[in-house]
N, C-alpha and C positions, 0 to 999 in steps of 0.2 A: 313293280315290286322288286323284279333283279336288277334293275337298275337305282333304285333306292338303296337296296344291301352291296349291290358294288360301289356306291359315291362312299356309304360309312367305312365300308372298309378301308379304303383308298383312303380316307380323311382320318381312320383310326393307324396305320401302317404311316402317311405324312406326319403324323403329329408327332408316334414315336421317334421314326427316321430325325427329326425337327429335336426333340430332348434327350437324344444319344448326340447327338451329335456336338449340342453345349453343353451334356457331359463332359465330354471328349476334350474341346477345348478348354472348359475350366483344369481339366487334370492336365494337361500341356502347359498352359498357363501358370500351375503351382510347379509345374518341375521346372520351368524355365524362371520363376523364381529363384527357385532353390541354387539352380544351376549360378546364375549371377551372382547371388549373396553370396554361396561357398567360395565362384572364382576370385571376389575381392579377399573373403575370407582368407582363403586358400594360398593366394600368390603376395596379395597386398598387407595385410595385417600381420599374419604371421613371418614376416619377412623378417629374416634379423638385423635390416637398417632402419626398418620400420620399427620392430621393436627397441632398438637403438633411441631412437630419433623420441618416440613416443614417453619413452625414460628421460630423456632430457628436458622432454618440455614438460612434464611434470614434478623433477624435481628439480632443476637448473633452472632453467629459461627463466622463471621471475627474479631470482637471486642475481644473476648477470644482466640484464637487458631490461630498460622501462618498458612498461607498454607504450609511454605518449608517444614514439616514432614509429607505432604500427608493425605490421607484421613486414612491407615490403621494402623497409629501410634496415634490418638486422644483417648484421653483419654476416657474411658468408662465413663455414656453415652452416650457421645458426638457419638464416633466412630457409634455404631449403630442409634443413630436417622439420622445420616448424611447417613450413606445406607440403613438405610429406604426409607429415600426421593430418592439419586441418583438411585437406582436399581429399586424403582418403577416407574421413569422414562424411565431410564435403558430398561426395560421389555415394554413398551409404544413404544421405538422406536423399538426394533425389531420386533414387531410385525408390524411397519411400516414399515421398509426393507424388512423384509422377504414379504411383502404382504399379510398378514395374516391378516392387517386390510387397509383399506385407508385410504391414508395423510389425505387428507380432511375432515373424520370424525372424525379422531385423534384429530387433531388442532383444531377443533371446539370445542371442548369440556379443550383441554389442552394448546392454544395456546400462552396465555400471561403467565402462571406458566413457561413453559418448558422453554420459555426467560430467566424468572424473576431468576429460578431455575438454569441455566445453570451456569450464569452469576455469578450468589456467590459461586456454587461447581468451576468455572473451572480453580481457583489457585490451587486445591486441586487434582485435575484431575490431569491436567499437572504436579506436584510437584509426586504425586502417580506412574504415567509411567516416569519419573526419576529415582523414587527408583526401581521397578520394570523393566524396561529397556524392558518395555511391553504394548502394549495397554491394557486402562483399559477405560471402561463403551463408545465404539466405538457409541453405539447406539442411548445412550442418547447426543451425540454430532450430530450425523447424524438428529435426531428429531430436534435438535437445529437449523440447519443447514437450513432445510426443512423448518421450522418456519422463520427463518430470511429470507429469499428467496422468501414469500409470508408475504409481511406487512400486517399488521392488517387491516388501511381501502381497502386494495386493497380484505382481505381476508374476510371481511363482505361484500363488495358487491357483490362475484363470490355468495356468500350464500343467498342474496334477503335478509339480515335481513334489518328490520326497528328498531328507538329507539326513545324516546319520545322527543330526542333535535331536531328534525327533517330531523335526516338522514333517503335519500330514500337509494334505490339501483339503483335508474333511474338517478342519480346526477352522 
């Protein structure tokens, strides 16, 4: 009998030890999201060449340059502000594929640029994997993809935001 009430305790005290413990790790795991997203956030996005750069290719870059000579034939520099933007989006979705951050937190923060941003690179894209006879920037189309798949009002109410024209999330 005492040795039957010490196996369950032992096996009650393992089990918990066992689901604190992937507690633990899951909430590690959501900061070390967080931590990633905000550093691109933080350093890459908000940059003011980045924002430079991201201004250009959405209102310049189709007016001055075709897409059919791809993204790695633009003239310098055009070439690099244009993979400034795409790779730091680029680098945003993979870390949404791989799991490394969640969609959900991603798009919160990235959801109407990654559209708005697709949308003018993806002549230049497509024109790029022609000349290349390769995939090029997989990820920043997959983010894209994720994004379109979750509309905007659909994707502010799974998040409870409110705004001062009088969207609830209860609506």
């Amino acid at each position: 009998m005492y040795n039957t009430l010490s196996l369950v305790i032992s096996l009650v005290a393992l089990g918990l030890s066992g689901f604190l413990t992937l507690r633990q790790l899951r909430q590690a795991r959501s900061t070390s999201h967080m931590t990633m997203l905000l550093e691109v956030a933080l350093y890459n996005i908000r940059d003011r060449d980045f924002q430079s750069d991201q201004h250009y290719v959405l209102t310049r870059l189709a007016q001055e340059h075709a897409p059919v000579v791809g993204m790695d034939a633009l003239p310098e520099p055009v070439r690099t502000m244009t993979r400034n933007v795409a790779f730091s989006y680029e680098y945003i979705g993979a870390m949404v594929a791989l799991g490394m951050v969640d969609s959900g937190l991603a798009l919160s923060v990235f959801h109407f640029r990654v559209r708005q941003v697709w949308t003018a690179l993806e002549p230049y894209v497509r024109a790029e994997r022609e000349i290349r006879h390769a995939p090029f920037l997989p990820f920043f189309e997959h983010l894209y993809l994720v994004s379109c798949a979750n509309p905007t009002a659909h994707f502010l109410r799974s998040l409870n935001l409110r705004n001062t024209d009088g969207y609830s999330p209860d609506l």
